[in-house]
N, CA, C and O of each residue as an XYZ file, in Angstrom:
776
protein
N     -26.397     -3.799    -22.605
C     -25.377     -3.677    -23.629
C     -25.875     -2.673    -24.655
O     -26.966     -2.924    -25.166
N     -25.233     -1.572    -25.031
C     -25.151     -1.011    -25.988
C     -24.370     -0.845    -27.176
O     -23.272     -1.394    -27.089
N     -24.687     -0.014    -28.712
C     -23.652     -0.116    -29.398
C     -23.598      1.295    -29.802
O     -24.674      1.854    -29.590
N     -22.782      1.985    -30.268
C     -22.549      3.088    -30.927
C     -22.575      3.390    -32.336
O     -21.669      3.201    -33.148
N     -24.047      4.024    -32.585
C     -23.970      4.333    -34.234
C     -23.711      5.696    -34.172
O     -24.070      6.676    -33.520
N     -22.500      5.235    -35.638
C     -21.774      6.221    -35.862
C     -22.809      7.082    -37.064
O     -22.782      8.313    -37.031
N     -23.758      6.332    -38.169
C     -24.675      7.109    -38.813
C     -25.446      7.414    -38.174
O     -26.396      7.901    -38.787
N     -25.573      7.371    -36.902
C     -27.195      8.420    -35.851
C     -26.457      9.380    -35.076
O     -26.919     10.510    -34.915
N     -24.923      8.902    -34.388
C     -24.848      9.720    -33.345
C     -25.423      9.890    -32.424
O     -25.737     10.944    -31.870
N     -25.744      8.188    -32.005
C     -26.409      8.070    -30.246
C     -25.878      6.353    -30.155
O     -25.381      5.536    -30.930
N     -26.298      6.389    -28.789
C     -25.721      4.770    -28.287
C     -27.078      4.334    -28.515
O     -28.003      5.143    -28.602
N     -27.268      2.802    -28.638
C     -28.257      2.190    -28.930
C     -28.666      0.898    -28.061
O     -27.651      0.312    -27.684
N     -29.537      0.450    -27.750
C     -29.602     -1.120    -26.928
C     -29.420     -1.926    -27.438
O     -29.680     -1.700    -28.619
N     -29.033     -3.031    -27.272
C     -28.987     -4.599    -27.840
C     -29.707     -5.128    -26.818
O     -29.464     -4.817    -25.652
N     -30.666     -5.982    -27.153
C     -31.280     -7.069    -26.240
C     -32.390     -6.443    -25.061
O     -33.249     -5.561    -25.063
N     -32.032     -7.097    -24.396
C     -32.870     -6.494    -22.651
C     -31.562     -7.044    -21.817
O     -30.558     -7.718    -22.049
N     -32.163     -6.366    -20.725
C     -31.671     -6.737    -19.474
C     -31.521     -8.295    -18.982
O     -32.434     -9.100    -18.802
N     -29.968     -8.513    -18.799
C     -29.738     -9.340    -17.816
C     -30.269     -9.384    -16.763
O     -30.573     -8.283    -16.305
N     -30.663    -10.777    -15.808
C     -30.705    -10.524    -14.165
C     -29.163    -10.874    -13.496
O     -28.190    -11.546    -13.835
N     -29.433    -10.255    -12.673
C     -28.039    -10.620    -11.635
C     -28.119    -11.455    -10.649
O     -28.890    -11.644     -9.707
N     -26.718    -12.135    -11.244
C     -26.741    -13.795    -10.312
C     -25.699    -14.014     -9.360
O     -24.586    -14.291     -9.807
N     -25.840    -13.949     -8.324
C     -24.548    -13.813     -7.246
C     -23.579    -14.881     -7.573
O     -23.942    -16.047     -7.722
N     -22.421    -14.518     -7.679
C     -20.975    -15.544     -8.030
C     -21.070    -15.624     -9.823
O     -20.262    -16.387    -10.352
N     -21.735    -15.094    -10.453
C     -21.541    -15.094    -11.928
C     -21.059    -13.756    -12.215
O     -21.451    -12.671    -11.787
N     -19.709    -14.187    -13.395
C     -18.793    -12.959    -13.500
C     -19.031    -12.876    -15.123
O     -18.603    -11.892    -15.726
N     -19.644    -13.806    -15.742
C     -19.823    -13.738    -17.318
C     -21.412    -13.940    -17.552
O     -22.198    -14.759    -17.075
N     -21.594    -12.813    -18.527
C     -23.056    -13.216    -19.170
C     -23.218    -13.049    -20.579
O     -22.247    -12.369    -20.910
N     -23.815    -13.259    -21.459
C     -24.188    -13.508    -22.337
C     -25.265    -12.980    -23.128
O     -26.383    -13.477    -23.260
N     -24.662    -11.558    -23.819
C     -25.728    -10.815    -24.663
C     -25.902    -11.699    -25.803
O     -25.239    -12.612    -26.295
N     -27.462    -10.900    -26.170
C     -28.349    -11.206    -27.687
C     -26.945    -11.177    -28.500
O     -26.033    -10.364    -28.342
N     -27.000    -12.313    -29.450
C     -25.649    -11.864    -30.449
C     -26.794    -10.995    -31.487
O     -28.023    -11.077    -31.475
N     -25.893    -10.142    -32.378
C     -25.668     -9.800    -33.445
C     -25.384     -9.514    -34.643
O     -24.163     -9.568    -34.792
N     -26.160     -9.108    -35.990
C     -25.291     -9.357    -37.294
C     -24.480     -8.096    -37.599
O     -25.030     -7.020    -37.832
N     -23.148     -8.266    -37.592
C     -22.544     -7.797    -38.085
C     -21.896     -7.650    -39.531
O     -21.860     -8.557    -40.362
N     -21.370     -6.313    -39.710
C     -20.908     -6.188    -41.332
C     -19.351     -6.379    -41.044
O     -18.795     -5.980    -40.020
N     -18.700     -7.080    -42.149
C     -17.731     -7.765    -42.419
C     -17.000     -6.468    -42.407
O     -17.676     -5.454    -42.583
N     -15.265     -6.311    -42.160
C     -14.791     -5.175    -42.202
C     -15.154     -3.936    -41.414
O     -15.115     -2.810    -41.910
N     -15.561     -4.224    -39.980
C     -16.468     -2.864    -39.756
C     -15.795     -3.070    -38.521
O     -15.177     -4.079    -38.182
N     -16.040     -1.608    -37.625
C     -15.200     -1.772    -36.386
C     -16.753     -1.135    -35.501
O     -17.319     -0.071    -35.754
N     -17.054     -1.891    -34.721
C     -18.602     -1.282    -33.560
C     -17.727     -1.096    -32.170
O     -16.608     -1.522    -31.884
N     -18.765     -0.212    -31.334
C     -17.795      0.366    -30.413
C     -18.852     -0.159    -29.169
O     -19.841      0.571    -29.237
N     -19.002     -1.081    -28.140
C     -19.957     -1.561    -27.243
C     -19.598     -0.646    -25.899
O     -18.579     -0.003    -25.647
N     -20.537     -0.788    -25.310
C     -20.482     -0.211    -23.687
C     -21.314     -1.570    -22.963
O     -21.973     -2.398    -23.591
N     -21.111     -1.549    -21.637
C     -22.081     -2.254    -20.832
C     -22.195     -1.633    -19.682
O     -21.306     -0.938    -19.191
N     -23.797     -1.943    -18.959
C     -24.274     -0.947    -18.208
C     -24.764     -1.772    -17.146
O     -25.577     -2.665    -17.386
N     -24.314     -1.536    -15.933
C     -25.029     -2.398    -14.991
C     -25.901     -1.706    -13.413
O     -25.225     -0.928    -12.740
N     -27.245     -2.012    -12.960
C     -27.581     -1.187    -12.428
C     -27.295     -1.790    -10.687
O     -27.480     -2.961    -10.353
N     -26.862     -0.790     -9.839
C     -26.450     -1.088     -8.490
C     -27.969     -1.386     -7.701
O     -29.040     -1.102     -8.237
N     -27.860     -1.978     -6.397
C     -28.930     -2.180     -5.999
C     -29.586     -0.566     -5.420
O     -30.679     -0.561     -4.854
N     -28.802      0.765     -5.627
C     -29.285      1.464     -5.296
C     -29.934      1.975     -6.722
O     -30.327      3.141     -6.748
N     -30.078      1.128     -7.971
C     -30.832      1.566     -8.754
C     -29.754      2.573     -9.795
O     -29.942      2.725    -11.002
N     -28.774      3.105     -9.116
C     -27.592      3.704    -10.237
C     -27.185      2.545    -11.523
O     -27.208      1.315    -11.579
N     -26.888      3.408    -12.290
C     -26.505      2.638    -13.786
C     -24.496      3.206    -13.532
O     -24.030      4.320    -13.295
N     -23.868      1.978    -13.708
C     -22.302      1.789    -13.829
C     -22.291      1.837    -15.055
O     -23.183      1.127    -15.518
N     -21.354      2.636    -16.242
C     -21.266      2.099    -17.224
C     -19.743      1.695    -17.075
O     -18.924      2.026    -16.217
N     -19.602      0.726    -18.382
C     -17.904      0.448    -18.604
C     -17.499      1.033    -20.041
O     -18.196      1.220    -21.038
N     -16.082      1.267    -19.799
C     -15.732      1.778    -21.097
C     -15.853      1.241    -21.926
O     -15.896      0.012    -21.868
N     -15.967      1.933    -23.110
C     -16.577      1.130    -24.445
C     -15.430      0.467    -24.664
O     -14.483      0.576    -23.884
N     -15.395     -0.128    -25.515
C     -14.537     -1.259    -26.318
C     -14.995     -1.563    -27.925
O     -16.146     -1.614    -28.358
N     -14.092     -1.696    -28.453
C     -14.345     -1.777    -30.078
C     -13.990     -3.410    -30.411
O     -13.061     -4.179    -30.161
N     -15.006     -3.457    -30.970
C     -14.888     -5.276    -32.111
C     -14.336     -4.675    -33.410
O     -14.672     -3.567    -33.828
N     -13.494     -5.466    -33.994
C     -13.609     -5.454    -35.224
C     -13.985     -6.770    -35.593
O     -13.923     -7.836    -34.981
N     -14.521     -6.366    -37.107
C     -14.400     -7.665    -37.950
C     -13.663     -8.068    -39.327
O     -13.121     -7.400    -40.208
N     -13.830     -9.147    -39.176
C     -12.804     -9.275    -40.447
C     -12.922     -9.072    -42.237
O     -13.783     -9.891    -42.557
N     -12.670     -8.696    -42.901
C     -12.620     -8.319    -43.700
C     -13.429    -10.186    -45.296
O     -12.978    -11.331    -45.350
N     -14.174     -9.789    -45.851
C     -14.833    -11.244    -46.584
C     -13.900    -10.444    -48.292
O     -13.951     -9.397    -48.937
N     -13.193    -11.694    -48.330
C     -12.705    -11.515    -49.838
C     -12.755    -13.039    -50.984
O     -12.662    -14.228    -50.679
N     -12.907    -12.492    -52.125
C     -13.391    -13.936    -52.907
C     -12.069    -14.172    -54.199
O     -11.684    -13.384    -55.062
N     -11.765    -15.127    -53.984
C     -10.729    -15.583    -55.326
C     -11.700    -16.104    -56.395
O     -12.581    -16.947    -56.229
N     -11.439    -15.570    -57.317
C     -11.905    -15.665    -58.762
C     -10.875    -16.271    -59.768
O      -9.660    -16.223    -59.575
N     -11.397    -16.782    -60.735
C     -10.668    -17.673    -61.762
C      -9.975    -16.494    -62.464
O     -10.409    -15.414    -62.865
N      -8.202    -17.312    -62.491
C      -7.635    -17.162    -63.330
C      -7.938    -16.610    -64.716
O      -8.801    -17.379    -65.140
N      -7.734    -15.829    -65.516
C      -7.422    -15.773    -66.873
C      -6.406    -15.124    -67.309
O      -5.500    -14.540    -66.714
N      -6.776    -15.370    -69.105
C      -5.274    -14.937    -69.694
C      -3.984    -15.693    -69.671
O      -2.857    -15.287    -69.954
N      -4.428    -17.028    -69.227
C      -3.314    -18.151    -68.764
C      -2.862    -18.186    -70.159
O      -3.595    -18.192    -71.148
N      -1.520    -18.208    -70.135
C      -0.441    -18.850    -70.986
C       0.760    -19.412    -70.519
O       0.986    -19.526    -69.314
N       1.693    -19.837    -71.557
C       2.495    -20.783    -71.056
C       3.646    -20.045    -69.960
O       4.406    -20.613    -69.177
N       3.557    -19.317    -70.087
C       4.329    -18.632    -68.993
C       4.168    -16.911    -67.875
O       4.915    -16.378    -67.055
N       2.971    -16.606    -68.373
C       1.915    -16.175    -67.653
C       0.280    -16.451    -67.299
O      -0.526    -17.260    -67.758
N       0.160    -15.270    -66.146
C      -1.670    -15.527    -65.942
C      -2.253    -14.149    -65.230
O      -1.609    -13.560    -64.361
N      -3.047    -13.878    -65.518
C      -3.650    -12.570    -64.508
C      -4.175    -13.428    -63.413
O      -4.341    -14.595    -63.765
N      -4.482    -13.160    -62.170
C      -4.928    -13.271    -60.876
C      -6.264    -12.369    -60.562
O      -6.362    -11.143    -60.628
N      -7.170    -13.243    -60.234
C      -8.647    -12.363    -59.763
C      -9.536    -12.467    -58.647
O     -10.212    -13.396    -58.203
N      -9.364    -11.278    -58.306
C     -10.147    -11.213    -56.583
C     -11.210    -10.045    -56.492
O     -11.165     -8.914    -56.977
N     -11.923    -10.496    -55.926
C     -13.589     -9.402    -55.195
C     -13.198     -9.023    -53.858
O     -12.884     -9.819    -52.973
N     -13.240     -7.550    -53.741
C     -13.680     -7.386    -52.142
C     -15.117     -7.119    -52.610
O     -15.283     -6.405    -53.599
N     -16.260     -7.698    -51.903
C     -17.595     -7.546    -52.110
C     -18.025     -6.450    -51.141
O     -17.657     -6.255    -49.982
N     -19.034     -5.674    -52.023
C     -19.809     -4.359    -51.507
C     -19.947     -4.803    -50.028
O     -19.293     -4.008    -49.354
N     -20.617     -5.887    -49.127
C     -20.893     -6.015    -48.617
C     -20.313     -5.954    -46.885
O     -20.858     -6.050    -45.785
N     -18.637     -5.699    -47.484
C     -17.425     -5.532    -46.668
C     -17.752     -3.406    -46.035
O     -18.003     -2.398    -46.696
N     -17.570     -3.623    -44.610
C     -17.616     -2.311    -44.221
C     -16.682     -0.996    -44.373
O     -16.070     -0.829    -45.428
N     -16.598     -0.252    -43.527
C     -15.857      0.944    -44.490
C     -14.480      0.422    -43.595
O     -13.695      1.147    -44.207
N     -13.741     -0.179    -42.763
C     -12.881     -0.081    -42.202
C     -11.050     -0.007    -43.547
O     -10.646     -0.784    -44.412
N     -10.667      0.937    -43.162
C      -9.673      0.808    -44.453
C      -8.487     -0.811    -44.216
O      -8.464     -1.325    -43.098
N      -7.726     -1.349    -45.224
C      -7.395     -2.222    -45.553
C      -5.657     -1.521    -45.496
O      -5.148     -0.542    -46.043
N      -4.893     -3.044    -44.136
C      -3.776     -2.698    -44.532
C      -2.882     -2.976    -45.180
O      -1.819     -2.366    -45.294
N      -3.380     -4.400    -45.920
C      -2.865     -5.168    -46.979
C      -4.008     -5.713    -47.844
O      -5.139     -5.897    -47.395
N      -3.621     -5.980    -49.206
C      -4.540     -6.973    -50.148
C      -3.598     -7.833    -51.113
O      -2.400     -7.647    -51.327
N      -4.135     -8.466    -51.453
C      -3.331     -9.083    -52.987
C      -3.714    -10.639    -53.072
O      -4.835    -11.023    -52.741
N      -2.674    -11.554    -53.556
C      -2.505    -12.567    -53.727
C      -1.232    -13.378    -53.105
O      -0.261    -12.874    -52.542
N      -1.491    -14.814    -53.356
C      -0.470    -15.567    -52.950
C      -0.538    -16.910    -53.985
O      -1.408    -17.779    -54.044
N       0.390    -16.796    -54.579
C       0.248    -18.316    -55.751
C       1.677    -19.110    -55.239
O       2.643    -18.419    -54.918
N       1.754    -20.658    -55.181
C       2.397    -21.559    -55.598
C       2.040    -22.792    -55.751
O       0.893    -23.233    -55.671
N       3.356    -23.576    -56.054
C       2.894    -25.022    -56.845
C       2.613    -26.161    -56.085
O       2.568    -27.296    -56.562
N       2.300    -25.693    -54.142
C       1.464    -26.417    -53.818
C       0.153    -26.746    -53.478
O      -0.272    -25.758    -52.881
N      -0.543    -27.423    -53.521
C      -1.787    -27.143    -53.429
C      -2.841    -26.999    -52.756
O      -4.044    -26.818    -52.939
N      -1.422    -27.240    -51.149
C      -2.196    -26.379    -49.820
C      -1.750    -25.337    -49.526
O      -2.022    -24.994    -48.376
N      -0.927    -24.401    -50.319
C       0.005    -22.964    -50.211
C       0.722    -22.984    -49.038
O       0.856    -21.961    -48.367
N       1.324    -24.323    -48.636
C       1.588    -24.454    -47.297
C       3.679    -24.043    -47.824
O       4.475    -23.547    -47.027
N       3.911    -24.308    -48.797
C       5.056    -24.637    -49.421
C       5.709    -23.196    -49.893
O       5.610    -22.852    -51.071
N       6.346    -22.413    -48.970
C       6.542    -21.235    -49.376
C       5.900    -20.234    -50.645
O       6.617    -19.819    -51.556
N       4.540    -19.948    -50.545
C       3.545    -19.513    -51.456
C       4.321    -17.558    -51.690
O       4.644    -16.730    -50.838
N       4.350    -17.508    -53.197
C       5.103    -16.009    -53.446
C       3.897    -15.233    -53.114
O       2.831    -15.735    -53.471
N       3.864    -14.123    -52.508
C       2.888    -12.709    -52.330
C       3.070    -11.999    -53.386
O       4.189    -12.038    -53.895
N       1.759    -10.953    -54.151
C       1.699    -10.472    -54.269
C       0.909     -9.218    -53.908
O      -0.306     -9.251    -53.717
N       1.911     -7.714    -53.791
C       1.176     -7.011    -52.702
C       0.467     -5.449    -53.653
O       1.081     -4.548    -54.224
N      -0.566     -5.603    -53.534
C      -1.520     -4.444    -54.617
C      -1.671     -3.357    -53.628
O      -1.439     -3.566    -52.438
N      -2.083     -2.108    -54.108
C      -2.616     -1.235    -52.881
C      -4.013     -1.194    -52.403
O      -5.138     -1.369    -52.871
N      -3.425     -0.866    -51.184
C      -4.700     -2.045    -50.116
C      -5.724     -0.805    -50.032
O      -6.668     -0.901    -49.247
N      -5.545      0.558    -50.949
C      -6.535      1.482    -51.032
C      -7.987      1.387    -52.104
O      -8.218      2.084    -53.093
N      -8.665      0.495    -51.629
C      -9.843      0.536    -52.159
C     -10.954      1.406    -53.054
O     -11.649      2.087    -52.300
N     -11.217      1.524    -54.111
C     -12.029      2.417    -54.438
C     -13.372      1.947    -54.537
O     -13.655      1.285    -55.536
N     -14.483      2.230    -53.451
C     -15.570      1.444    -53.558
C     -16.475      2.540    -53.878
O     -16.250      3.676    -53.459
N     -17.571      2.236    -54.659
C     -18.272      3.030    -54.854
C     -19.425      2.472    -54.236
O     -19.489      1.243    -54.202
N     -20.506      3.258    -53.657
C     -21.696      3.103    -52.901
C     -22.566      1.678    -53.551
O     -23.307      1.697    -54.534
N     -22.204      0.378    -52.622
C     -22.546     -0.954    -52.697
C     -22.212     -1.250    -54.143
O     -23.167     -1.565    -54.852
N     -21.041     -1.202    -54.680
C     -20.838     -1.481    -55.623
C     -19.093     -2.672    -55.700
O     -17.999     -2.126    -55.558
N     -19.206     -4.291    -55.945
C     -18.429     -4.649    -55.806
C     -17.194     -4.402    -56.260
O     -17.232     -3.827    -57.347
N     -15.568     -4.713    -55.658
C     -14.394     -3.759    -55.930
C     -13.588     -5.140    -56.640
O     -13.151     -5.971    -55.843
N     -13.388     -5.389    -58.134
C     -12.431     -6.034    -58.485
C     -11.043     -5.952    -58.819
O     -10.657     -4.915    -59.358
N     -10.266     -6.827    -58.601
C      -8.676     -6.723    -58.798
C      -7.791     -7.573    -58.862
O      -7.862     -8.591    -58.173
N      -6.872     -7.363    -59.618
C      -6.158     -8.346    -60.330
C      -4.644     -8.219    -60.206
O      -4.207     -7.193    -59.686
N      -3.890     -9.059    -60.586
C      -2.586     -8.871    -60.732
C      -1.807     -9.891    -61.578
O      -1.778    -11.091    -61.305
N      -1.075     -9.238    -62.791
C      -0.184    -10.271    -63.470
C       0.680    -10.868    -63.112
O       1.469    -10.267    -62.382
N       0.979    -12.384    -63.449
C       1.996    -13.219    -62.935
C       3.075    -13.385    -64.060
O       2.485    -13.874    -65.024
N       3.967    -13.256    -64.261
C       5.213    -13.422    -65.264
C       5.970    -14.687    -64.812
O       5.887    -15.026    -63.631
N       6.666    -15.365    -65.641
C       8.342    -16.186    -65.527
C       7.570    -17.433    -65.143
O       8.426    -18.317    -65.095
N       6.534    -17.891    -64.881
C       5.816    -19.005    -65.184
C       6.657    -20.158    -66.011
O       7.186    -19.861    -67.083
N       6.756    -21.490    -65.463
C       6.677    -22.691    -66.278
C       5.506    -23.022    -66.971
O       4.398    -23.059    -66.436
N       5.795    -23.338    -68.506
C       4.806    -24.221    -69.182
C       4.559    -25.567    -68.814
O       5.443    -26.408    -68.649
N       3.006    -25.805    -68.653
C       2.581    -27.127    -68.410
C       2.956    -27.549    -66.490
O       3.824    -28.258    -65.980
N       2.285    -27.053    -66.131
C       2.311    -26.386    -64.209
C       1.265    -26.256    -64.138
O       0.568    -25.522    -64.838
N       0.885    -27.052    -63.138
C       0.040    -26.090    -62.263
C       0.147    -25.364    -61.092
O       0.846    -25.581    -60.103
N      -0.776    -24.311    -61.370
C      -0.163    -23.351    -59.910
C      -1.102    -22.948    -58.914
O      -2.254    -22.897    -59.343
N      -0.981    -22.697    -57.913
C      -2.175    -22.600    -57.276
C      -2.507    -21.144    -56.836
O      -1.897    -20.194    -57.329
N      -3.136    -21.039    -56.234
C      -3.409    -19.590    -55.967
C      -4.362    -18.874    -54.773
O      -5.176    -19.758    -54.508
N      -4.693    -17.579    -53.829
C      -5.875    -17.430    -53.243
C      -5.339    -16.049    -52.885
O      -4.146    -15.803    -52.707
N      -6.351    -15.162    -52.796
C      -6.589    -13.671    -52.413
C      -6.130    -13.811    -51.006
O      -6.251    -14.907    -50.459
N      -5.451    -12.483    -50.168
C      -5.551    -12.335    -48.851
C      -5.848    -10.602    -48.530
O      -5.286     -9.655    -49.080
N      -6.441    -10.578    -47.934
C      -6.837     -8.919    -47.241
C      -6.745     -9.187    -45.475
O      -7.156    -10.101    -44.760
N      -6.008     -7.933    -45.199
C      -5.451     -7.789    -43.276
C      -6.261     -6.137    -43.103
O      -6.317     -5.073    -43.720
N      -6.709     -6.651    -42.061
C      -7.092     -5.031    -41.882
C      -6.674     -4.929    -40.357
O      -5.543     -5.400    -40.244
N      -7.257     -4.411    -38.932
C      -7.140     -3.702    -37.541
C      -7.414     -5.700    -36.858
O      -6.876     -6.250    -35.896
N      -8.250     -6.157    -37.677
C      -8.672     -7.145    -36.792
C      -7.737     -8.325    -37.252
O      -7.631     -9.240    -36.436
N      -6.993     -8.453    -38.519
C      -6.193     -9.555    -38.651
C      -6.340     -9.763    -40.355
O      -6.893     -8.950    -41.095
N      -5.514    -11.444    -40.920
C      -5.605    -11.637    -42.043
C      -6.604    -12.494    -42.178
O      -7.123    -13.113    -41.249
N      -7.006    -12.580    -43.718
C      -8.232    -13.991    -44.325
C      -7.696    -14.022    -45.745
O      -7.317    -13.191    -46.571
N      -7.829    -15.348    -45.670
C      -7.136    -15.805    -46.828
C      -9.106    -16.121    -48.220
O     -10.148    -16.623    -47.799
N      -8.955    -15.786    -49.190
C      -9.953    -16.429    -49.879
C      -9.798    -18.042    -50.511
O      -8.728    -18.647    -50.588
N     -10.856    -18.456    -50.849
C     -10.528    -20.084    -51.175
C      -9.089    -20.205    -52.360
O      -8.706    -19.221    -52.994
N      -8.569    -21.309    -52.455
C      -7.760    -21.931    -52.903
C      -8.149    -21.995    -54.632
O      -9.028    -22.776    -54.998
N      -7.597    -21.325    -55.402
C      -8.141    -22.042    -56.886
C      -6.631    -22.726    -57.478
O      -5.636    -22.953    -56.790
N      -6.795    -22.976    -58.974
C      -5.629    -23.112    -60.058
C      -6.062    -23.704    -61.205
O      -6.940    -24.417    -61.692
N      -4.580    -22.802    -61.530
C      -4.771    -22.580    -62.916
C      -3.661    -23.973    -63.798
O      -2.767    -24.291    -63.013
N      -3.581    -24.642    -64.920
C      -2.690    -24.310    -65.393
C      -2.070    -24.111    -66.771
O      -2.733    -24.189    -67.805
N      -0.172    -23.730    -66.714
C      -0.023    -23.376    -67.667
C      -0.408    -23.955    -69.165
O      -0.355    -25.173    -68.988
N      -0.663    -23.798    -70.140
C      -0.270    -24.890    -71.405
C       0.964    -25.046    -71.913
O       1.818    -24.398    -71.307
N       1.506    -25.951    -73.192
C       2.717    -26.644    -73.261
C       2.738    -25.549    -74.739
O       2.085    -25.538    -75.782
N       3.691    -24.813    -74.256
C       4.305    -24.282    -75.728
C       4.389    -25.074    -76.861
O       5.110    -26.061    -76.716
N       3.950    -24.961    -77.773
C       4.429    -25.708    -78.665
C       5.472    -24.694    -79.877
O       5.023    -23.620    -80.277
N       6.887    -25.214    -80.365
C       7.346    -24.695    -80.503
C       6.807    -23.951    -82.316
O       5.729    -24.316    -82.786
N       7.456    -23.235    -82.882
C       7.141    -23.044    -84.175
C       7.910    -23.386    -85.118
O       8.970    -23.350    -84.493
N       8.192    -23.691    -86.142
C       9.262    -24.358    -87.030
C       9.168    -24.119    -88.369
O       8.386    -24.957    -88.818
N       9.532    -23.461    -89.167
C       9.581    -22.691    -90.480
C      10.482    -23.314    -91.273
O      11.607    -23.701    -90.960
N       9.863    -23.399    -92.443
C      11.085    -24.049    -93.849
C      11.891    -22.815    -94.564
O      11.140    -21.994    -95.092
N      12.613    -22.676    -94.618
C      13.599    -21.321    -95.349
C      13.803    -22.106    -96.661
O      13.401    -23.253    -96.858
N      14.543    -21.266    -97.608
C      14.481    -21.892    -98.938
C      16.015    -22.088    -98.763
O      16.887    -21.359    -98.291
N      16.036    -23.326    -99.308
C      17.954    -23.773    -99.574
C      18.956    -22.823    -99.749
O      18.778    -21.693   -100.206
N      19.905    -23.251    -99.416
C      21.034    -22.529    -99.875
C      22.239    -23.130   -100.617
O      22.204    -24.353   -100.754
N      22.825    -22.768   -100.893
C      24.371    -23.643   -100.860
C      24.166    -24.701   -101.891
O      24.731    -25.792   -101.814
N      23.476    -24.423   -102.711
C      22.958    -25.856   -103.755
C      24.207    -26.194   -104.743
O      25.066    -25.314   -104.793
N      24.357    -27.020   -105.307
C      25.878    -27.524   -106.173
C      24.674    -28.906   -106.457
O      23.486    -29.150   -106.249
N      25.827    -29.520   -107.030
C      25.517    -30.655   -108.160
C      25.321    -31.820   -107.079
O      24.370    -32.594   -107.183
N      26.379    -31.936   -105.895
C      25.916    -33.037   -105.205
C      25.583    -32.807   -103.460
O      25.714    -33.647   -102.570
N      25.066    -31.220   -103.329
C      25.043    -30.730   -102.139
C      23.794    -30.277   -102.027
O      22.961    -30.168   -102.926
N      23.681    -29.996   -100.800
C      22.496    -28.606   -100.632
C      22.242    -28.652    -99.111
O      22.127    -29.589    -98.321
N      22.181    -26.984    -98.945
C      21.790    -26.459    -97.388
C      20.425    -26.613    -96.822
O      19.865    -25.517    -96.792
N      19.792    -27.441    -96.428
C      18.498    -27.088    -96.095
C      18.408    -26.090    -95.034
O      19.297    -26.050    -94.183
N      17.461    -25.313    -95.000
C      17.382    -24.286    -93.673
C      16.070    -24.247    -93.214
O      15.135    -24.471    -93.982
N      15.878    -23.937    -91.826
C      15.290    -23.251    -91.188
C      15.096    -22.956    -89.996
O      15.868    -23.569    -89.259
N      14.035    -21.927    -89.192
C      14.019    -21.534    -87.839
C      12.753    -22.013    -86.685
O      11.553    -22.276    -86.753
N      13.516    -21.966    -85.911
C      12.778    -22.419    -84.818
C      12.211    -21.739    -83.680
O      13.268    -21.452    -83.117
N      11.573    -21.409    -83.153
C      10.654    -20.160    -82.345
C      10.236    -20.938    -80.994
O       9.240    -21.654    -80.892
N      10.831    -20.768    -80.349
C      10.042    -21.589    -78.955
C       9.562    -21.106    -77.993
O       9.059    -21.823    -77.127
């Protein structure tokens, strides 16, 4: 088994050699660590009893993309910002979606709203990529739930589950000065802000 580095520009070995076992059609290479987000390109090579090497066409793995939900802030009674990491540690493969998904259940199983950011990354050399997104039209005194998702070549991943919630407005209430005063009357006034 080989792999293809793309920073050398040569194929490389994994492992050693299999032996060959008559009536076995599956074997089982050395696994490998792979980087999250990355696409490797394998070959396998098998030698005939005349000592020739068969190769097979390569084939590409991808992997999946590691993203982290981060706490809420900026919560108020009827908004919240949303916070997610793609960590340095994610490979160069580009991203065909990112964002979020919040609702008010608390397995997001319950028609959860998307939000969709651009899935164009700006990473700088091992340097983690944060991002956010505001939530508007919020109920006061809710909780809501929430979790990052990124899709790339190999599929979606959702990040863990957090929540936030709103607080209870409290309204505001102002004394104005009377009006309308007479001998056995009077206007009291004022406004209310909610």
């Amino acid at each position: 088994l080989e792999y293809f580095s793309p920073e050398e520009g040569v194929w490389k070995p994994i492992g050693t050699e299999l032996p060959y076992v008559p009536g076995q059609t599956d074997y089982v290479f050395k696994q490998i660590n792979v980087i999250p987000n990355q696409a490797y390109t394998f070959r396998v090579a098998a030698i005939t009893k005349d000592n020739e090497e068969v190769w097979s066409s390569a084939f590409i793995l991808y992997t999946f993309p590691v993203v982290e939900t981060r706490s809420a802030s900026s919560v108020t009674g009827t908004s919240a910002v949303l916070n997610g990491l793609f960590p340095s540690s994610n490979g160069t493969l580009e991203l065909k979606r990112l964002g979020f998904m919040y609702s008010l259940d608390p397995n997001m199983a319950a028609s959860p709203t998307p939000i969709s950011l651009d899935p164009a990354i700006d990473r700088a050399e091992n340097q983690d990529y944060a991002f956010a997104a505001n939530v508007e039209a919020l109920s006061p005194n809710v909780p809501y739930y929430f979790q990052v998702f990124a899709e790339n070549t190999k599929g979606t991943v959702f990040g863990d589950i957090l929540s936030f919630t709103t607080p209870i407005i409290t309204p505001k209430v102002y004394t104005k000065d009377p009006s309308g005063i007479d001998i056995t009357s009077a206007k009291l006034n004022g406004t209310l802000e909610a």
